[in-house]
N, C-alpha and C positions, 0 to 999 in steps of 0.2 A: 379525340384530340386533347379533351382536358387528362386522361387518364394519362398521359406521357408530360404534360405539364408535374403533375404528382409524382411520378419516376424520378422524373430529373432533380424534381427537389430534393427527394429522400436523397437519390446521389449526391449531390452539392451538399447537404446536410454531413450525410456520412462521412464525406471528404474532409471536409471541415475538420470538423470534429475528431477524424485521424492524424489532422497536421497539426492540429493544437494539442493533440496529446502527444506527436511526436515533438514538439517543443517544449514540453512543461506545462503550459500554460495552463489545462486542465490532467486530472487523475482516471484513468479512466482503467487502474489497476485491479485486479481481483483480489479485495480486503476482507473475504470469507475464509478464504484460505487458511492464515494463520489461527490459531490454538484460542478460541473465545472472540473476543475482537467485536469491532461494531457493523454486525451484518442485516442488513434488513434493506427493504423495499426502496425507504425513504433515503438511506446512504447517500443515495448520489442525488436527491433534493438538497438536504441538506447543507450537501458541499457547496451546489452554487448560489441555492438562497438563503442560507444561514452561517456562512463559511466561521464565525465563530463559534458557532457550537458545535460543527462539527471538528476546527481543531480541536476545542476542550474534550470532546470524545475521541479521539486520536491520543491526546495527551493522555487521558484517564487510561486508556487499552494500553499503552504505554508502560504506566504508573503499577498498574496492576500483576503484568506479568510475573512471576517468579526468578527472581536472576539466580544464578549459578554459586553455589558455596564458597566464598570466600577460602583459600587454603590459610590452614594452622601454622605457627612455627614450627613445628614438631614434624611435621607431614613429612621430611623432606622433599625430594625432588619429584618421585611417581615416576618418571620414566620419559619425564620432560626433554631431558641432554641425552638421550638414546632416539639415534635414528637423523632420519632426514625432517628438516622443519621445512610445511610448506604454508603461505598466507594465501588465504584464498579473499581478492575483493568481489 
């Protein structure tokens, strides 16, 4: 009987914790994924018991990335105005 007491809990836990990420309210994203980034054990401690440093490491992975070449005046267009433009959100 206690062993389905323990069931239940994890369920009502997992639940939980699905409808708070499906609100926002916690992250519960895979943040290994992208290219470096702050991946380890403690990530999702972290988030809930240090929520400032984990934004500051957010920020820094951020901060660090490589952005994309600014174009020249000279470069002209490359092939910008040729074709269909599409935006992807």
């Amino acid at each position: 009987m206690t062993g389905f007491w323990l069931v239940g809990l994890a369920a009502v836990l997992v639940v939980v914790g699905a409808v708070l990420h499906r609100a926002g309210v916690i992250d519960l994203s895979d943040k290994t994924r992208r290219s470096g980034g702050y991946s380890g054990a403690l990530g999702a401690a972290d988030e809930v018991f240090a929520p400032s440093k984990y934004e500051a490491q957010v920020e820094l992975d951020r901060q660090s990335a490589l952005p994309a070449p600014a174009p020249l005046a000279g470069d002209g267009d490359k092939g910008v105005y040729a074709g269909r433009l599409t935006i992807r959100l």
